[in-house]
C-alpha positions as CSV (number, residue, x, y, z in Angstrom):
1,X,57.7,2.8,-0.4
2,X,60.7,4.6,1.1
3,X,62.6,1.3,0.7
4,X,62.0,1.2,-2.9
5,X,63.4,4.7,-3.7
6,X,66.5,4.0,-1.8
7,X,67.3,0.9,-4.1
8,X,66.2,3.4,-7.3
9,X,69.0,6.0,-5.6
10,X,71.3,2.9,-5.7
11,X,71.2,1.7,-9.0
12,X,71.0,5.3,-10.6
13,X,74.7,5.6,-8.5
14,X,75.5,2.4,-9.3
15,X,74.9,2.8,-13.1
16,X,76.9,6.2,-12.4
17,X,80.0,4.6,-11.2
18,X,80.1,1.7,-13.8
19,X,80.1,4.2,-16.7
20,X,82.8,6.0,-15.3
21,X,85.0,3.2,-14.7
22,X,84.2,1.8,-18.4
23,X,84.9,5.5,-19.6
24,X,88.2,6.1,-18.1
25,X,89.1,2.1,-19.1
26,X,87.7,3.0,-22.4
27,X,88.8,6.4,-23.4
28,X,90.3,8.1,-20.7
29,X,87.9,11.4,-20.5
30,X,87.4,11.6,-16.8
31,X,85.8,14.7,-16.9
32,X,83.1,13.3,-19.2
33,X,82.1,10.9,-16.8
34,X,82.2,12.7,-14.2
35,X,79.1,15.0,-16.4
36,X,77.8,11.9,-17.2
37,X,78.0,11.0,-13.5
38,X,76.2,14.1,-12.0
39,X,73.7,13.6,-14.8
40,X,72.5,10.4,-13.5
41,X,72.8,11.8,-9.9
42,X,70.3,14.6,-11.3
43,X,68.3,12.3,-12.6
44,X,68.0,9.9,-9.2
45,X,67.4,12.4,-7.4
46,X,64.6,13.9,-9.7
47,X,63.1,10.7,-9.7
48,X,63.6,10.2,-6.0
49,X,61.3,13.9,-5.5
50,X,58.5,12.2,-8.3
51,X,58.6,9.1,-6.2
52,X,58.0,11.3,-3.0
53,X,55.4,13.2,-4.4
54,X,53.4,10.0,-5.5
55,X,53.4,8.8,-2.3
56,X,52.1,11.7,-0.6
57,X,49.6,11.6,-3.3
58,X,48.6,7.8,-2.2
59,X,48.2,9.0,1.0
60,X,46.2,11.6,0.5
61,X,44.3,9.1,-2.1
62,X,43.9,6.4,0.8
63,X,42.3,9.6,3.2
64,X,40.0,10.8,0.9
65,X,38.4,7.1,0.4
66,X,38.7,6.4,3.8
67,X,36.5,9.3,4.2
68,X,34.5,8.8,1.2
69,X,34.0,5.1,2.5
70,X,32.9,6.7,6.1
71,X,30.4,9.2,4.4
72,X,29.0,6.3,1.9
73,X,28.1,4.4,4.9
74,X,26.1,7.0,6.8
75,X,24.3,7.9,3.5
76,X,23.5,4.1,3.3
77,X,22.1,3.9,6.9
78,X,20.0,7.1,6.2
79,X,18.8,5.8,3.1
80,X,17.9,2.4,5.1
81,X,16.3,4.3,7.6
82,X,14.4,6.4,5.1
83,X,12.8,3.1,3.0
84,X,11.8,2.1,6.2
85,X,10.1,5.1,7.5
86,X,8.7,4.7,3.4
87,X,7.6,1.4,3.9
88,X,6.0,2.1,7.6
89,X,4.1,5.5,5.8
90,X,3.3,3.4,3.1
91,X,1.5,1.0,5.5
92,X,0.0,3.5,7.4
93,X,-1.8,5.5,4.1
94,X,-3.1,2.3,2.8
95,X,-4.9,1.6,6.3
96,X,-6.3,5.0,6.2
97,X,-7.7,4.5,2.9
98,X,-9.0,1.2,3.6
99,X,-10.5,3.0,6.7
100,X,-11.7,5.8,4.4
101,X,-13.2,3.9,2.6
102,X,-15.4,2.0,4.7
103,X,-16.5,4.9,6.9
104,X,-17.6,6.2,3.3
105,X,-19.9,3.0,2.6
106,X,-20.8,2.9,6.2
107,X,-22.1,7.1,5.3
108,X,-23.9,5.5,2.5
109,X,-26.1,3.0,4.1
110,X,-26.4,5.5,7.2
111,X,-28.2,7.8,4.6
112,X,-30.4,5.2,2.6
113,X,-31.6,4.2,5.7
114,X,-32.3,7.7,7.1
115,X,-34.5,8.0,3.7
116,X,-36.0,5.3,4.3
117,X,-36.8,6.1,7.8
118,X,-37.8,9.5,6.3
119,X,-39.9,8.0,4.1
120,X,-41.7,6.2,6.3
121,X,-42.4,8.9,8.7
122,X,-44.1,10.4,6.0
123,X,-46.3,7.9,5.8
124,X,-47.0,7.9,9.2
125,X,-47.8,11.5,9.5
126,X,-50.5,11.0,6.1
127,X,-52.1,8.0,7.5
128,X,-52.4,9.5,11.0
129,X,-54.1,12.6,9.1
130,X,-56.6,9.9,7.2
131,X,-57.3,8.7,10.3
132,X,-58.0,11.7,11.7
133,X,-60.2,12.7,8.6
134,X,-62.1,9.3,8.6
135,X,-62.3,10.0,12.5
136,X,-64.1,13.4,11.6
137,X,-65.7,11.7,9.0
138,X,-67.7,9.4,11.5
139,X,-68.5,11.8,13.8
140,X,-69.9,14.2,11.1
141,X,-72.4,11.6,9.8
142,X,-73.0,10.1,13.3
143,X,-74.4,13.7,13.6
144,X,-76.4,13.8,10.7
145,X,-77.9,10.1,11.4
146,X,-78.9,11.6,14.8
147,X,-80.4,14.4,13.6
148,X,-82.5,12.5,11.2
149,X,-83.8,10.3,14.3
150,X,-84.5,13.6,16.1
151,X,-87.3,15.2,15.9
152,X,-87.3,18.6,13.7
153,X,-87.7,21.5,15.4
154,X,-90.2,24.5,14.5
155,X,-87.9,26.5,11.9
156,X,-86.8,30.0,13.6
157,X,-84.4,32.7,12.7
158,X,-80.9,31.7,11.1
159,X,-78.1,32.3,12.9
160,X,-75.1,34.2,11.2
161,X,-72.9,32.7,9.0
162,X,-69.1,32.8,8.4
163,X,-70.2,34.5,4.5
164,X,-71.6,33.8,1.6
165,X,-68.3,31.2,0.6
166,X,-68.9,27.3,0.8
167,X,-67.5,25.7,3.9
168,X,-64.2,23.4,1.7
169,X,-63.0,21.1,4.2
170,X,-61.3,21.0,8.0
171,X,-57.7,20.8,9.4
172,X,-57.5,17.9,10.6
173,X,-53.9,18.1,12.1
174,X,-51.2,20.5,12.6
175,X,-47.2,20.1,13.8
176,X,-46.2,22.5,16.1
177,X,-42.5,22.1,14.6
178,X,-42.7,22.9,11.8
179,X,-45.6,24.6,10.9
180,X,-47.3,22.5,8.8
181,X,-51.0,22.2,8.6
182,X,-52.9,18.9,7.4
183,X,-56.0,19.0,5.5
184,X,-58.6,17.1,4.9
185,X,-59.0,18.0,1.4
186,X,-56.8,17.5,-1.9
187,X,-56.5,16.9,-5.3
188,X,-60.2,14.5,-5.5
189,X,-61.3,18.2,-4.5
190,X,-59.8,20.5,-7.0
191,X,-57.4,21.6,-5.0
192,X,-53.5,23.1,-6.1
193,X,-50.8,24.6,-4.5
194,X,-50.9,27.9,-4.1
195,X,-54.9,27.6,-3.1
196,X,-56.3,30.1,-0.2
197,X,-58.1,29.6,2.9
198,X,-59.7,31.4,5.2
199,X,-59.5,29.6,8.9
200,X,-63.3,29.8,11.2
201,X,-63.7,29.0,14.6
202,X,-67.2,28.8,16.1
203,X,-68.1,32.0,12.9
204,X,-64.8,33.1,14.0
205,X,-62.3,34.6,11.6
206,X,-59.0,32.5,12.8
207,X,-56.3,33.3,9.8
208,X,-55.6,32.5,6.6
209,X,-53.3,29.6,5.0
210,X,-52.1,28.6,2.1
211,X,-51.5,24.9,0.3
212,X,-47.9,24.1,0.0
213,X,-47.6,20.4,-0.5
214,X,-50.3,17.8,-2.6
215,X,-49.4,14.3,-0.9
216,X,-49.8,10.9,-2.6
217,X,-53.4,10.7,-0.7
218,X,-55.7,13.0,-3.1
219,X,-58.0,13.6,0.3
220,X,-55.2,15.1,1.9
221,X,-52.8,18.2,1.7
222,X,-50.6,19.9,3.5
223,X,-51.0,24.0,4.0
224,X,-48.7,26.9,5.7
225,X,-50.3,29.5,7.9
226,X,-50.1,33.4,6.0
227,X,-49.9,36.4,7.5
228,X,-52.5,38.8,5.3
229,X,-54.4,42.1,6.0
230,X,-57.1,41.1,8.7
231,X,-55.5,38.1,9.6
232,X,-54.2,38.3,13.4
233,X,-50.3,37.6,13.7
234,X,-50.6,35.8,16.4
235,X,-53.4,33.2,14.6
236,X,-53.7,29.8,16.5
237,X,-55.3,26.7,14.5
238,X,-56.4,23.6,15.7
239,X,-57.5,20.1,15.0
240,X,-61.1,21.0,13.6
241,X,-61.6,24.7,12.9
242,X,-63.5,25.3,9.1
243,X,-61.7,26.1,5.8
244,X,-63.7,28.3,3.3
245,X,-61.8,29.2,0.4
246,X,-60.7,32.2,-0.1
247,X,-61.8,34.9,-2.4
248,X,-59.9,37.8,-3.7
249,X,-61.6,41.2,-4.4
């Protein structure tokens, strides 16, 4: 570049010279050329300043891009860099969805067959209390059919009674757990929720409890102890003791 504006100085003197060798040769007005001549020198060395300026302008043009060029190739490594940690993300959520997803159906069949398992413990528990009723059941009329064989005995005085109420049934089981108390009476017996009982052992007031639960068996249902005036807090029942229902006042 600095060559160029020293052939633009020489041809702007060059063209200076020539006009005033043409003018004097021409007219003979030397000191109009020599105007003419510093006019062109003027004008050179204007145009030699512009052309100085421009190139200080290129190189500050060619700076700036280099650093432009610099800046635009970190920003294209960090946005490599970032579609990768994108793409490795990306791979990682859909895993944990997929894994999501089957811990959620593996939830599902862990709870259907809990149900089930449920289910069928409930069964257990009302056929272990039929048992227990047919159980009672035997032995009750194993009694009668013995005392039919027996002898009868010379009537003497009654002994006392639990009260005037009919005898309604017997528990037949109870779960220490939870509470609950199996008997073996039910809906074939008129019985409802809600229904009373007053608990005798050997004429024996025991407690009172109450029917909570009708099962699919209609011999059987399941009863709650109560806490009532009379009835001792700490009120034991077991596999046997009377039901009669009970009777408000």
């Amino acid at each position: 570049m600095a060559n160029l504006t020293k052939i633009i100085l020489g041809l702007y003197i060059l063209a200076g010279g020539a006009g005033i060798f043409f003018g004097i040769t021409k007219s003979g007005q030397a000191s109009e050329l020599v105007e003419k001549a510093k006019t062109a020198e003027t004008k050179a060395t204007a145009a030699v300043g512009k052309m100085t300026k421009l190139e200080d302008e290129q190189k500050k043009l060619v700076g700036d891009l280099s650093i432009k060029t610099q800046e635009a190739a970190s920003s294209k490594i960090e946005l490599d860099t970032a579609t990768r940690k994108a793409n490795s993300t990306g791979g990682k959520l859909t895993d944990l969805q997929t894994e999501y997803s089957n811990l959620k159906t593996t939830n599902q069949v862990l709870t259907t067959e809990r149900d089930n398992l449920q289910a069928k413990a409930d069964e257990v528990v009302l056929a272990q209390a039929a048992l227990s009723t047919a159980t009672n059941l035997i032995q009750t009329l194993r009694t009668q059919l013995d005392n039919l064989k027996a002898p009868k005995k010379p009537k003497g005085p009654q002994k006392s009674t639990v009260g005037t109420n009919v005898r309604a049934g017997n528990i037949v089981q109870q779960n220490p757990n939870t509470g609950s108390i199996i008997l073996n009476i039910g809906t074939v017996h008129g019985i409802k929720v809600e229904d009373q009982f007053d608990v005798f052992r050997n004429n024996k007031h025991i407690g009172r409890i109450k029917v909570s639960l009708l099962g699919s068996n209609p011999n059987l249902s399941i009863a709650q102890r109560t806490e009532a005036l009379g009835v001792p807090k700490d009120a034991q029942f077991k596999t046997g003791d009377e039901l009669f229902r009970f009777q408000p006042k």
